[in-house]
C-alpha positions in Angstrom: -15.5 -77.2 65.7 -12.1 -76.5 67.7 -11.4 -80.0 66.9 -12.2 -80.1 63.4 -9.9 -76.6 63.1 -7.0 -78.7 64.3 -7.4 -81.5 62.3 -7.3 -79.7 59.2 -4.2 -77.9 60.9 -2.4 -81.2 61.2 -3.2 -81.7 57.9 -2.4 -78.5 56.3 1.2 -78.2 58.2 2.9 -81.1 56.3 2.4 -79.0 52.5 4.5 -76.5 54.3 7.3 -79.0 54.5 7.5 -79.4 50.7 7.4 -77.2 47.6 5.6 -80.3 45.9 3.0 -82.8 46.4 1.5 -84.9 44.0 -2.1 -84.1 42.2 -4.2 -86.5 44.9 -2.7 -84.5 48.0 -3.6 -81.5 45.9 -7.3 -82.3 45.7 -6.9 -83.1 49.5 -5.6 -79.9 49.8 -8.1 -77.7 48.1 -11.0 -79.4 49.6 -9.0 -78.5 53.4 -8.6 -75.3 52.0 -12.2 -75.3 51.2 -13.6 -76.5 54.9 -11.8 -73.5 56.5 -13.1 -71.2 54.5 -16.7 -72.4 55.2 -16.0 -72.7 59.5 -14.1 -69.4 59.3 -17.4 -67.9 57.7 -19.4 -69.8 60.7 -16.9 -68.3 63.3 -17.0 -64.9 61.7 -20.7 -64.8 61.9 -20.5 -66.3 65.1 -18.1 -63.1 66.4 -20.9 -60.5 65.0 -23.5 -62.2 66.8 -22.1 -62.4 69.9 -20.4 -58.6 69.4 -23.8 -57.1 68.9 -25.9 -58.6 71.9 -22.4 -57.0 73.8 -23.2 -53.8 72.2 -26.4 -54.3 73.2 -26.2 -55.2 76.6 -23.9 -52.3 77.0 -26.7 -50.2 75.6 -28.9 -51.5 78.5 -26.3 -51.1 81.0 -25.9 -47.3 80.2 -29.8 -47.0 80.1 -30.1 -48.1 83.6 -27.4 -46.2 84.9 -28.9 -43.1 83.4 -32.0 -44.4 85.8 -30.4 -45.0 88.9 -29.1 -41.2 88.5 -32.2 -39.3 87.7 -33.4 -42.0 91.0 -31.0 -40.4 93.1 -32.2 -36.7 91.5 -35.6 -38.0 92.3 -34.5 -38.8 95.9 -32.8 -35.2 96.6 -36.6 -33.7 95.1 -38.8 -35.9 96.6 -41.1 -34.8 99.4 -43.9 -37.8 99.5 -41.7 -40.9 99.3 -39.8 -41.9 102.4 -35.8 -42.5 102.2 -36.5 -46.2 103.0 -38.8 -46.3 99.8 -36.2 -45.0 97.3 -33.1 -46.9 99.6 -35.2 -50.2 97.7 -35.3 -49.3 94.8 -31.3 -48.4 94.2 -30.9 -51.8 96.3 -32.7 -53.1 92.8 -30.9 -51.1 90.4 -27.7 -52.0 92.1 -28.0 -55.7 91.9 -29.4 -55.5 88.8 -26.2 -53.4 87.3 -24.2 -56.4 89.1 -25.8 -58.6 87.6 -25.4 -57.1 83.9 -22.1 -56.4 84.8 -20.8 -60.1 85.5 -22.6 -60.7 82.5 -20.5 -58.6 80.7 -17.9 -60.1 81.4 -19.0 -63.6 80.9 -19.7 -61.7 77.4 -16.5 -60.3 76.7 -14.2 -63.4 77.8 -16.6 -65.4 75.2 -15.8 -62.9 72.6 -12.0 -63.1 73.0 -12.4 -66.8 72.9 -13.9 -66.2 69.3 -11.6 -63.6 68.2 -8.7 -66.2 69.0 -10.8 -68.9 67.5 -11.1 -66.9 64.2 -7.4 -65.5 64.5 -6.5 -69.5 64.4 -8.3 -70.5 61.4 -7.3 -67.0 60.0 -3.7 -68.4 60.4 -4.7 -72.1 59.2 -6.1 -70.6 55.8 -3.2 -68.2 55.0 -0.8 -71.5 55.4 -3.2 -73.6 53.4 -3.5 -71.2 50.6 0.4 -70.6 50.8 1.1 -74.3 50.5 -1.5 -74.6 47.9 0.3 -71.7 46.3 3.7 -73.4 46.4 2.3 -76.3 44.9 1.2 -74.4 41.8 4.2 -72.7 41.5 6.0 -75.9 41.7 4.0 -77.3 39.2 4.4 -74.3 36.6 8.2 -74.6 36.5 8.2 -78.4 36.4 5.7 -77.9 32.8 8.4 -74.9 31.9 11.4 -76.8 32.8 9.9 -80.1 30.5 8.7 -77.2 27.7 12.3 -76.2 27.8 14.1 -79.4 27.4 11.4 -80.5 25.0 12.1 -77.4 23.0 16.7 -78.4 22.8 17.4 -79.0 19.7 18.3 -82.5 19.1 21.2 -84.2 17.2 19.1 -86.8 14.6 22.8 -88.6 13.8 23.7 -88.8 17.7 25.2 -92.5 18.4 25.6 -93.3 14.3 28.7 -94.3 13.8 30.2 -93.5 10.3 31.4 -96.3 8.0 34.6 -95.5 6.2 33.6 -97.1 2.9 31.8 -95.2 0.3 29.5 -97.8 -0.4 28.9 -98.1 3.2 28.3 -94.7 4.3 26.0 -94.7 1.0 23.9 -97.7 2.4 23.7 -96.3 5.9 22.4 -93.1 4.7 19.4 -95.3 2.4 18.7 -97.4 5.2 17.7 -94.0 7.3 15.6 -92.6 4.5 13.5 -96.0 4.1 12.7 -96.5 7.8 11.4 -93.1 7.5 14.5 -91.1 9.6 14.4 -88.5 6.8 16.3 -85.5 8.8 18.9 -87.9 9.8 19.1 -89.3 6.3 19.7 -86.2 4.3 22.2 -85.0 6.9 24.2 -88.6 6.1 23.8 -87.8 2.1 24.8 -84.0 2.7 28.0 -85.6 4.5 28.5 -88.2 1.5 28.4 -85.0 -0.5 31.3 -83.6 1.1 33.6 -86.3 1.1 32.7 -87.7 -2.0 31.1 -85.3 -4.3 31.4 -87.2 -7.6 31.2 -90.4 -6.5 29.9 -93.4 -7.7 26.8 -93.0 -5.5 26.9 -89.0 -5.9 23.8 -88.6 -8.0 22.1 -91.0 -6.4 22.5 -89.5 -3.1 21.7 -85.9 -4.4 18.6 -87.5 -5.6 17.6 -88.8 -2.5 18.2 -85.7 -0.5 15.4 -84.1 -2.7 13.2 -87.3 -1.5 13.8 -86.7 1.8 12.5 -83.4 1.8 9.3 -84.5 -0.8 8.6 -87.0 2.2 8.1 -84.3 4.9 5.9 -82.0 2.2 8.6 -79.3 2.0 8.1 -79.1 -1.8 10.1 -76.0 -2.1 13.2 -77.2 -0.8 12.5 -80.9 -2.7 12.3 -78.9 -6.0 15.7 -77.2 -5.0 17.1 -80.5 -4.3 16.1 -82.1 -7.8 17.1 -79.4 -9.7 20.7 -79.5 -8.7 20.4 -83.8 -10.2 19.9 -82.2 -13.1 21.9 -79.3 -13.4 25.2 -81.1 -11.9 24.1 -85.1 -13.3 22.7 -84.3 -16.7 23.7 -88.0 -17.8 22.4 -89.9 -14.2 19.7 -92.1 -14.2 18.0 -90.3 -11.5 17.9 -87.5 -14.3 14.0 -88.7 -15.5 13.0 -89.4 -11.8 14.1 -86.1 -10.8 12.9 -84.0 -14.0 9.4 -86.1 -13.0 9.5 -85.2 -9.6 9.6 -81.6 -10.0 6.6 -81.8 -12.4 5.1 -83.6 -8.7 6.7 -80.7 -6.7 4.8 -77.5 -8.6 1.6 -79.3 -8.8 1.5 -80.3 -4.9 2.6 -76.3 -4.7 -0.4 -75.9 -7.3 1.8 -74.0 -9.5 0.5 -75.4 -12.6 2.1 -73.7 -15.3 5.5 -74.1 -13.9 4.8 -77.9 -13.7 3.7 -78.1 -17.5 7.9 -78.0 -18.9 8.8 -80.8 -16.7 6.0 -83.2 -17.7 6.3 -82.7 -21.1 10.0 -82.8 -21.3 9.7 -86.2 -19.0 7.3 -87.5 -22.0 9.0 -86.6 -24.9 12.3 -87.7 -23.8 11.8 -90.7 -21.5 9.1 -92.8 -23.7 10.0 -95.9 -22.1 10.4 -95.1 -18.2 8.0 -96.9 -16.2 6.3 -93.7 -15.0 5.8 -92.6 -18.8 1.8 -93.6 -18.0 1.2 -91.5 -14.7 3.1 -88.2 -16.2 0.9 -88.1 -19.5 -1.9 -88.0 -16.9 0.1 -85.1 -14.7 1.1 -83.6 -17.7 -2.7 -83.1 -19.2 -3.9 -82.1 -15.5 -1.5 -79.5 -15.3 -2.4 -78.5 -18.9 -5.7 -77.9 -18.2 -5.5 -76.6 -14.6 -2.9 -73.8 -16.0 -5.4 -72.7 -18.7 
């Protein structure tokens, strides 16, 4: 068992060297953990055993004691044993109370033996747990510190460079949007915005701003978007597609009645737009859903 203890103490000192070990040397280390606890239950009952035959041999040593005196009060009474009689019988109780005492202290040097013993693995399990501990700990602000840096905000335009040319800033921008980088897209449109805001590609890149936000289902800020096409580019040709795709906007937001003015003005005044078919249908849905 001594053995055993100092294997796993070998084991066990290494963790203290480090504030991390990987999850294997973990397991390792809780199943370590878990064999001293079970020997340093063995030793402990071991310790109570071998204290309470002490306390009883004690006991016993104390009776006879109390014997050999009443023997001797015997001896001073006695008037029909002879001194040689009684001499024997202390002889006996004397080697007997040498005997018990030598084999108290066999007993006692066998109980500090076990109350090093359990000191040790006492010692062994406290460093075990502590490096376990540290491991944990380790662990917990490794997850925070990834959380955190997770959690940065990021820049979606970082590394794009900006074209001088409208037409190419304008193309960059759509590129973004159709491979599906819509954050970094409308940020590129609001920027075409600013330095050209009635441009040739203006409307078109208003427009698209509202698409960028229908894409991620943020219909609110979509419906925003397109209304500002057609308050600011009444004579676009994004004009239909935007009046259309507020109609789409309130009915995704299942405000029905608010979508009804949209559809109808997209049918009465774009006849021949290729999406003329799909808003009669929106139009009579929202109709009847707003009833």
């Amino acid at each position: 068992m001594i053995h055993r203890t100092l294997c796993l103490l070998c084991l066990a000192l290494p963790l203290l060297a480090g504030c991390w070990v990987k999850k294997e040397e973990g397991r390792q280390m809780l199943a370590d953990i878990q064999a001293l606890q079970a020997e340093f239950e063995v030793v402990k009952r071991a310790h109570a055993e071998e204290k309470t035959a002490l306390e009883q041999r004690i006991q016993e040593a104390d009776r006879r004691i109390a014997e050999l005196s009443q023997l001797i009060e015997d001896f001073k009474r006695a008037t029909g044993r002879s001194a040689a009689d009684i001499g024997v019988d202390i002889e006996k109780v004397k080697t007997q109370l040498m005997e018990l005492r030598g084999q108290l202290e066999v007993d006692g040097h066998r109980l500090e033996v076990i109350e090093r013993k359990l000191s040790g693995i006492k010692d062994d399990l406290s460093a075990a747990k502590s490096a376990e501990q540290l491991r944990k700990e380790e662990e917990a602000r490794l997850k925070l510190e990834a959380a955190r840096e997770a959690a940065k905000p990021r820049d979606p335009l970082a590394g794009i460079k900006r074209p001088e040319k409208m037409a190419d800033f304008y193309k960059l921008a759509q590129s973004l949007l159709e491979s599906g980088q819509t954050e970094a897209s409308r940020l590129l449109f609001g920027e075409f915005l600013s330095r050209w805001p009635t441009g040739e590609y203006s409307d078109n890149a208003q427009y698209w701003i509202g698409e960028s936000y229908y894409a991620e289902k943020k219909f609110k800020e979509a419906a925003l978007a397109f209304q500002v096409v057609r308050e600011k580019f009444q004579k676009s040709d994004k004009y239909p597609d935007a009046t259309y795709k507020l109609g789409l906007c309130f009915t995704s937001l299942e405000m029905w009645k608010e979508a009804v003015p949209f559809f109808s003005e997209f049918v009465q005044n774009h006849p021949k737009h290729p999406l003329i078919g799909k808003a009669r249908e929106k139009l009579k849905e929202a109709e009847k859903r707003s009833r």
